[in-house]
C-alpha positions as CSV (number, residue, x, y, z in Angstrom):
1,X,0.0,0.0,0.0
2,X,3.0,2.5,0.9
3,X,3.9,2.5,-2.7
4,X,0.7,3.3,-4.3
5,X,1.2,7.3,-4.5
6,X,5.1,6.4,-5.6
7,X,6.1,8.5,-8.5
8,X,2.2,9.7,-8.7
9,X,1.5,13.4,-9.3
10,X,-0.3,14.9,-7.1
11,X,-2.0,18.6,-7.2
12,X,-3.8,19.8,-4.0
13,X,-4.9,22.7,-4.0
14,X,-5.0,24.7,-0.6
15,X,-2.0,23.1,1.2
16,X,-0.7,25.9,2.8
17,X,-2.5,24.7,6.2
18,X,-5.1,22.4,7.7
19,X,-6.4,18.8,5.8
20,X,-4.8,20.3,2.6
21,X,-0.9,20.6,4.2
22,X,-1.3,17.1,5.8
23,X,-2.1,15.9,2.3
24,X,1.0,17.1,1.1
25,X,3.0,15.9,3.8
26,X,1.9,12.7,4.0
27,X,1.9,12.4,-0.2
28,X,5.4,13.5,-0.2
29,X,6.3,10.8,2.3
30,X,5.0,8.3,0.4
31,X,7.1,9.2,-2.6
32,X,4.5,11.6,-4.6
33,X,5.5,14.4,-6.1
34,X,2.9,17.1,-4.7
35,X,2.0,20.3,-6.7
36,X,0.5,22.7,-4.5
37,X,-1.2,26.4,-4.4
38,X,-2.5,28.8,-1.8
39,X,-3.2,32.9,-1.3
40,X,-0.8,33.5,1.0
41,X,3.0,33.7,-0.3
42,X,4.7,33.1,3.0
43,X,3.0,29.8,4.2
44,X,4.0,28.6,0.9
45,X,7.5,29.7,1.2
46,X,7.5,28.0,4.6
47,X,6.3,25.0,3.2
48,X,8.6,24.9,0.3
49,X,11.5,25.4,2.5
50,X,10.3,21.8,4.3
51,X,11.0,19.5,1.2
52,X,13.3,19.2,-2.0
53,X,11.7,21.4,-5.3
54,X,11.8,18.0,-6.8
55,X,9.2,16.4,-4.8
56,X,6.8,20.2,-4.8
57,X,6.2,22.4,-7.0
58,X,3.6,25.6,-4.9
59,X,2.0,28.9,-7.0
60,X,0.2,31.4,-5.6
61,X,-3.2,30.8,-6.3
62,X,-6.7,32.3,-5.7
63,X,-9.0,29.9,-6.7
64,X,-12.2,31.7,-7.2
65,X,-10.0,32.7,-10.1
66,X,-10.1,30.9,-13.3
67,X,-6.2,32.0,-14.6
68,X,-5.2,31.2,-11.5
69,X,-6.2,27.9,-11.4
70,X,-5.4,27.6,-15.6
71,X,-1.5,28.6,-14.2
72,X,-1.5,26.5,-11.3
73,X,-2.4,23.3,-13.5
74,X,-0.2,24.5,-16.2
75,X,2.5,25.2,-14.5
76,X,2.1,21.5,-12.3
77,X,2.0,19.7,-15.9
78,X,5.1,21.8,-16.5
79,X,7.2,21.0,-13.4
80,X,5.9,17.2,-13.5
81,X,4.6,16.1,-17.1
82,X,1.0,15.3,-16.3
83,X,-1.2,15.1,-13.0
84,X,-2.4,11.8,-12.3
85,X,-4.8,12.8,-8.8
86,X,-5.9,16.4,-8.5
87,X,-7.5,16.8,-4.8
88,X,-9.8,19.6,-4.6
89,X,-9.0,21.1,-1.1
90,X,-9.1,24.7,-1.1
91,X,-12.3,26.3,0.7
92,X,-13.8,28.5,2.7
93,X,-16.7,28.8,5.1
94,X,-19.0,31.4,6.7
95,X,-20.9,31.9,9.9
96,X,-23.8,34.4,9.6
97,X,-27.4,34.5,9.0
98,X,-29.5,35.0,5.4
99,X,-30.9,38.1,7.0
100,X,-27.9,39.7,8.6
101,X,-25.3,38.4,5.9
102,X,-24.3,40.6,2.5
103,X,-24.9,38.3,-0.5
104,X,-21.0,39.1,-1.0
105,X,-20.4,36.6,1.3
106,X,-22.4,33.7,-0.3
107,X,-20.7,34.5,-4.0
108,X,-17.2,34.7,-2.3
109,X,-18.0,31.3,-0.8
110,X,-19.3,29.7,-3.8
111,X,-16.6,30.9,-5.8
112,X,-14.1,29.5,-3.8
113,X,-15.5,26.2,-2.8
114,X,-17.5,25.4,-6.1
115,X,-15.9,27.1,-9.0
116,X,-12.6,26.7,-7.6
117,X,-13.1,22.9,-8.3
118,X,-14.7,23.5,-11.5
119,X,-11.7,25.6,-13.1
120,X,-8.7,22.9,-11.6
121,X,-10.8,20.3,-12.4
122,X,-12.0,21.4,-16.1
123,X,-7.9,22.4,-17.3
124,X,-6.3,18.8,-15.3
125,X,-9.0,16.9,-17.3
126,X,-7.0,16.5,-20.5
127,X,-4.2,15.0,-18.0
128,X,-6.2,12.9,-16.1
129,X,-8.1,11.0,-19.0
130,X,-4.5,10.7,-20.5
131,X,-3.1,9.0,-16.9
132,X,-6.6,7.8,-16.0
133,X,-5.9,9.3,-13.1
134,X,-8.3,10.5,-10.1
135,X,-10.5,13.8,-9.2
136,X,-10.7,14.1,-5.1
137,X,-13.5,16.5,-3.8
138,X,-12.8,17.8,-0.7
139,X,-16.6,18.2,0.8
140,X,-18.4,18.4,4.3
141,X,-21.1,17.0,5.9
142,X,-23.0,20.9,4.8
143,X,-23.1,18.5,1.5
144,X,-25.2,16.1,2.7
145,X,-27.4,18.7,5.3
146,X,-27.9,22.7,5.3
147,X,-26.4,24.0,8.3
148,X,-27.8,27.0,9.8
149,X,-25.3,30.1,9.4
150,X,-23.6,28.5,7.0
151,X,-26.4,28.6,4.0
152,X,-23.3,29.9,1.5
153,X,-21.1,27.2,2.5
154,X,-24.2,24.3,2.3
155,X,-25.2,25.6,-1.2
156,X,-21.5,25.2,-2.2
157,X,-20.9,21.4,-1.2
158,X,-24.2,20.6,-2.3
159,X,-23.5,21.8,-5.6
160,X,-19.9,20.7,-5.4
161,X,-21.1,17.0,-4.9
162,X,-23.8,17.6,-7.6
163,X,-21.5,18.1,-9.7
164,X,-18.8,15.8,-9.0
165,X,-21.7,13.0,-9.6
166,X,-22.4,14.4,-13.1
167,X,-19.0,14.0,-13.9
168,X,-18.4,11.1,-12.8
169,X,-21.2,9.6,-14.5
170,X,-19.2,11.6,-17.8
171,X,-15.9,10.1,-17.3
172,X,-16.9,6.5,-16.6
173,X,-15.4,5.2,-19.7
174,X,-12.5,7.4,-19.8
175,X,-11.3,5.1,-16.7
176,X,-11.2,8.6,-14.6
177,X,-12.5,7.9,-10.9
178,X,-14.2,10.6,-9.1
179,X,-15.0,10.9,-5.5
180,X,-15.5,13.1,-2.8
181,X,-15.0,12.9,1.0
182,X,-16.4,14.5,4.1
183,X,-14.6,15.2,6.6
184,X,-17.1,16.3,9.2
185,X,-15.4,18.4,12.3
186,X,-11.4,18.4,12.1
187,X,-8.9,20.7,13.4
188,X,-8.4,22.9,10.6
189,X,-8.3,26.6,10.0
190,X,-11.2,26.4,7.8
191,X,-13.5,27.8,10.8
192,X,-11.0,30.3,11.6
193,X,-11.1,31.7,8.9
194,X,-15.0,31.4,8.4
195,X,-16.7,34.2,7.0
196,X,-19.1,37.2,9.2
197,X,-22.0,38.8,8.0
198,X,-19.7,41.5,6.3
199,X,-17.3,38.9,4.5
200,X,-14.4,39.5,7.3
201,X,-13.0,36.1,8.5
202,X,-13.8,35.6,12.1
203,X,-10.6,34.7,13.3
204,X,-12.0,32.5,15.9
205,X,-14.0,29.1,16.5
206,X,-17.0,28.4,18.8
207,X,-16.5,24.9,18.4
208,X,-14.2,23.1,20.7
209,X,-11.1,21.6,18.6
210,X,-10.2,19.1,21.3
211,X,-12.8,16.8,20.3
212,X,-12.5,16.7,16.9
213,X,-10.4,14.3,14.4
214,X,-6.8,16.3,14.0
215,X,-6.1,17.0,10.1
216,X,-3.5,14.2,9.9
217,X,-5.7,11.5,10.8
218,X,-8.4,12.7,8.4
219,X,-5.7,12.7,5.5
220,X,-4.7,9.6,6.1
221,X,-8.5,8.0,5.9
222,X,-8.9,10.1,2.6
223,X,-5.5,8.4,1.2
224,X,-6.6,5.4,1.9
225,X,-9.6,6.2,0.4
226,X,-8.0,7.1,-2.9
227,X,-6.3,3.9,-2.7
228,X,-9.4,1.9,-2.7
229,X,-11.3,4.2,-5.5
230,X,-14.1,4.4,-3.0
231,X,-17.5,6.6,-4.1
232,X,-17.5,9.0,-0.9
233,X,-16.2,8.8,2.1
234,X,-17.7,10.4,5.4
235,X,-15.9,11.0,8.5
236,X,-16.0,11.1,12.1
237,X,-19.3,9.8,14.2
238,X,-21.2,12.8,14.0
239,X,-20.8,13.0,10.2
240,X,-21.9,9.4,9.7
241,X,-24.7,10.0,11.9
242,X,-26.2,13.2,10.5
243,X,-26.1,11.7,6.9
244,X,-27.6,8.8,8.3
245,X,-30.7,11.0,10.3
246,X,-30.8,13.1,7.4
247,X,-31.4,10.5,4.8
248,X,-34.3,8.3,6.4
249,X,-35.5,11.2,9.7
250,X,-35.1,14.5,7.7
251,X,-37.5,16.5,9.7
252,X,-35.3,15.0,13.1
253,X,-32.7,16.1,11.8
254,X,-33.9,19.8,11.2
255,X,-34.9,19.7,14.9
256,X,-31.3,18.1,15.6
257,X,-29.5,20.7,13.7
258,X,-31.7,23.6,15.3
259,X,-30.9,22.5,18.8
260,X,-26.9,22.3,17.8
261,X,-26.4,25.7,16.5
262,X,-29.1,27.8,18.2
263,X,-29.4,28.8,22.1
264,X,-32.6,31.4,23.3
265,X,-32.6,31.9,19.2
266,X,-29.2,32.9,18.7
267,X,-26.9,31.2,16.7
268,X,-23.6,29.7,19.0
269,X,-21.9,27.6,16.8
């Protein structure tokens, strides 16, 4: 199994921090050579400076951009000669609700989270039906159930699964595998950096960290999960269980979900 990702290229996109930089880690490790992107220059400087240029290969990226993410392919299929696995990692989330929130904070998430995957995926395609190679889409559990205060972020993993589901009804004879995972609650910055009302990340979590699984764990169940070519994968025992109440007890689960986020009609998580 340790050899699988040997020699493979892999682009993730987001590894600067969180799930997406124990991707990298752990794919470099195993003898992958990673291409990776993020916004912010000096966390991918830092991470640079942590392995040889001949194992990764980092841009600056925006991905709500689509010639940011038409470089940061190009320049992976440059620096390695195809992509053979493209993990769609990068995203962003939001706390506020509909009626307080500015709908520039449900585009922003939405272009992140869902277009972002559309643009790396649409210009790696070419590569990956060449390798038969694999599309990864990071998701959440907001995929499977709305979550209150985060209606942007929902929409965006509903319509990021959607999607992935099309295409991998598309590429089924191409020999391209498509899947997406869900994480549910890890220790990553992706609440930290969680969008307000006014589009501002929060810079803070209500949610305690301690209990949740840590973003090396949840990388290593989502390479393993790569390895197997599974459909989807769903992390964590409150994940499993609220896709599970939210398939066959929907209206539980809204109460559920209600009595989660919501104290004396406020929302605290």
């Amino acid at each position: 199994m340790q050899n699988f990702f040997n020699n493979k290229v892999v682009a993730v996109t987001g590894g600067s921090e969180g799930i997406g930089k124990a991707l990298v880690s752990a794919l470099i490790a195993q003898g992958a050579k990673v291409a990776t992107c993020g916004r912010n220059h000096d966390k991918l400087y830092q991470l640079q400076s942590e392995f040889p240029s001949a194992f990764l290969h980092t841009t600056v990226t925006d991905v709500s951009s689509e010639n940011d993410c038409r470089r940061f392919i190009e320049s992976t299929i440059k620096a390695f000669g195809g992509i053979d696995i493209l993990i769609n990692n990068a995203g962003i989330s939001m706390r506020a609700l509909l009626k307080d929130a500015d709908m520039d904070v449900i585009r922003k998430v939405m272009d992140i989270n869902f277009y972002g995957t559309v643009y790396c995926t649409k210009y790696a395609l070419p590569s990956l039906i060449e390798r038969k190679g694999t599309i990864v889409g990071v998701s959440s559990i907001a995929g499977y159930r709305g979550l209150p205060g985060r209606s942007g972020y929902s929409a965006s993993k509903f319509a990021v699964q959607g999607w992935l589901e099309a295409i991998k009804t598309e590429l089924m004879e191409d020999g391209v595998h498509v899947m997406w995972v869900c994480p549910g609650f890890t220790t990553s910055n992706i609440r930290n950096a969680a969008l307000n009302k006014e589009g501002q990340s929060h810079g803070e979590t209500p949610m305690d960290e301690g209990k949740m699984m840590s973003a090396e764990v949840c990388a290593a169940h989502i390479l393993k999960a790569i390895r197997k070519k599974k459909r989807t994968l769903v992390l964590t025992f409150t994940g499993k269980r609220t896709v599970f109440m939210q398939k066959f007890f929907p209206k539980l689960a809204d109460k559920f979900a209600h009595k989660f986020f919501f104290k004396e009609g406020k929302l605290v998580k």
